[in-house]
MARSE-513146 format. One record per residue: residue in one letter; x, y, z of N, C-alpha, C in turn; residue number from 1. Coordinates in steps of 0.001 Angstrom, whole numbers, plus 500000, padded with zeros to 6 digits. Example, Ala and Ser with C-alpha at 12.3 -4.5 7.8 and 13.67 -1.06 7.14 Angstrom:
<recs>
REC   res      nxx      nyy      nzz     caxx     cayy     cazz      cxx      cyy      czz     n
REC     a   513190   494310   507800   512300   495500   507800   513200   496700   507800     1
REC     s   512850   497750   507080   513670   498940   507140   512900   500030   507870     2
</recs>
This chain:
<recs>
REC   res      nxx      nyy      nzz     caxx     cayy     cazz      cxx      cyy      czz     n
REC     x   491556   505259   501893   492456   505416   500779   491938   504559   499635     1
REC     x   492097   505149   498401   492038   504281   497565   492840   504542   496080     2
REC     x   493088   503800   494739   493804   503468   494048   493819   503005   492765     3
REC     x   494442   503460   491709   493838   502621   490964   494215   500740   490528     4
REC     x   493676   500510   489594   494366   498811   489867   495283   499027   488586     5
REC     x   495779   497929   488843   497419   497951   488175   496825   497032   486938     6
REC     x   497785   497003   485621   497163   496566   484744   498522   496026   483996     7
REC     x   498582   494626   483858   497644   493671   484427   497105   493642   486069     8
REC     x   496456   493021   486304   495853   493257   487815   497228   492132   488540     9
REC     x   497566   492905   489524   498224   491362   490297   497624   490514   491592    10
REC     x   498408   490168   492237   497798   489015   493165   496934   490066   494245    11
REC     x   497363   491085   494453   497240   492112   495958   498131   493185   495672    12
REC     x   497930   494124   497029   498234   495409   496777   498732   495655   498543    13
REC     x   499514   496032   499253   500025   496371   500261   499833   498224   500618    14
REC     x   499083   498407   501116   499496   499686   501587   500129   499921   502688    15
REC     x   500903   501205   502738   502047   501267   503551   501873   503152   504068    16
REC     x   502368   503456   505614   502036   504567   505639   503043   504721   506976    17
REC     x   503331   506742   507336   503917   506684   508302   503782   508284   508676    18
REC     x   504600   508627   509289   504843   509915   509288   505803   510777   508796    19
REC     x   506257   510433   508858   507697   510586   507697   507993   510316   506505    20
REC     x   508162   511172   505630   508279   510725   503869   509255   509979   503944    21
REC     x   508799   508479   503096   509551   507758   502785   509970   506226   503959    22
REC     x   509028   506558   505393   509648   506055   506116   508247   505733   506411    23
REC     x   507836   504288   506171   506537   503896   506185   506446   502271   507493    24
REC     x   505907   502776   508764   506051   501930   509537   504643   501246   509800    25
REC     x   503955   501452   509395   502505   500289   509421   502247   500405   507805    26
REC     x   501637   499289   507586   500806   498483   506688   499970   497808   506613    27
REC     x   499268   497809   505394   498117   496814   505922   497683   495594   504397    28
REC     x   497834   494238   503995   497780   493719   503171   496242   493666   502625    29
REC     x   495998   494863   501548   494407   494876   500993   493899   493950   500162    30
REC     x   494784   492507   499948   494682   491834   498810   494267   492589   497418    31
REC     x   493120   492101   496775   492781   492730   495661   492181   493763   495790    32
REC     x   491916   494331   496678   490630   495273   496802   491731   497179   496317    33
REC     x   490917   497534   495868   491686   499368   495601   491665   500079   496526    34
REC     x   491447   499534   497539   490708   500586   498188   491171   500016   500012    35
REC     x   490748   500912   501022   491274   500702   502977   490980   501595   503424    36
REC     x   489899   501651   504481   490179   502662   505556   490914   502459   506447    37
REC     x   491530   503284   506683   492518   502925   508155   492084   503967   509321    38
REC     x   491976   502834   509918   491464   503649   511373   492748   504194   512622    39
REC     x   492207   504817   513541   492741   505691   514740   493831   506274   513898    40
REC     x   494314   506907   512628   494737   508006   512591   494535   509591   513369    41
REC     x   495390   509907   513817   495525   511039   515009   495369   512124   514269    42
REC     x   494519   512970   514622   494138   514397   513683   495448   515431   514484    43
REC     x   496130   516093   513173   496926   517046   513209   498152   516532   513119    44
REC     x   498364   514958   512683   499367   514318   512625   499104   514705   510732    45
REC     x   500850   514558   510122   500919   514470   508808   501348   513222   508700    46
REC     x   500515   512485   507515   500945   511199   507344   501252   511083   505843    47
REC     x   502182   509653   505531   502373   509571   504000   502514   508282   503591    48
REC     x   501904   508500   502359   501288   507091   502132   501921   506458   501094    49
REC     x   502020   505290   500605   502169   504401   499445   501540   503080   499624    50
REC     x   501618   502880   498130   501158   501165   497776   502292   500388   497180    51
REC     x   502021   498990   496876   502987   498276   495992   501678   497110   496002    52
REC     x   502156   496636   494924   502026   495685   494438   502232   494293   494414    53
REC     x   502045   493146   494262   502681   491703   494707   501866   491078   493616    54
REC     x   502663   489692   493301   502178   488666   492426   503033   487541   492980    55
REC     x   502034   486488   492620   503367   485225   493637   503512   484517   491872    56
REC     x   504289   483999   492091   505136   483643   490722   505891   481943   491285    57
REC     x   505062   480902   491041   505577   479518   492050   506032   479555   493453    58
REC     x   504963   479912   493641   504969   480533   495657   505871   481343   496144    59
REC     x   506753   482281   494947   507826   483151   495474   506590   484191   495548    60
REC     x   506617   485531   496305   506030   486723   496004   506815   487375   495891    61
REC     x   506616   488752   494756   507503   489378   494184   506283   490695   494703    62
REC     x   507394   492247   495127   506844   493024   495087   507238   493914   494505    63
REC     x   506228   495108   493994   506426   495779   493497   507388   497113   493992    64
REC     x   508305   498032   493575   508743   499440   494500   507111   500545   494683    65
REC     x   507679   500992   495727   506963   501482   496282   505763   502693   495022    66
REC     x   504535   502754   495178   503925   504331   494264   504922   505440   494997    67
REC     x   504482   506259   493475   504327   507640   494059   503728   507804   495402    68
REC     x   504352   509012   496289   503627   509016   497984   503183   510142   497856    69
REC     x   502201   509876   498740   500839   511102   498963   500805   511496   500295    70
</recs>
């Protein structure tokens, strides 16, 4: 998967995925990078995806709502 970067850029980027629209049960924290392969996805399974965003702001992290899902 990959993405474009957010502008301003923030701290990291979370991708999030599942089988179910909207209902995203693994993730994986990509820090800065646009981009993840994710492995052992099951062929003939439909999966759906999103990102968000994060910035830590005096060690709080704030995230972003979820992208558009693909």
């Amino acid at each position: 998967m990959a993405w474009d970067a957010s502008d301003p850029a923030p701290d990291g980027y979370i991708l999030h995925w599942g089988t179910a629209s909207g209902t995203y049960t693994a993730s994986h924290d990509a820090g800065p990078a646009t981009q993840h392969t994710i492995a052992d996805l099951q062929e003939g399974v439909t999966y759906y995806f999103a990102a968000t965003a994060y910035a830590y702001d005096n060690d709080v992290r704030n995230q972003s709502p979820y992208s558009e899902e693909i």
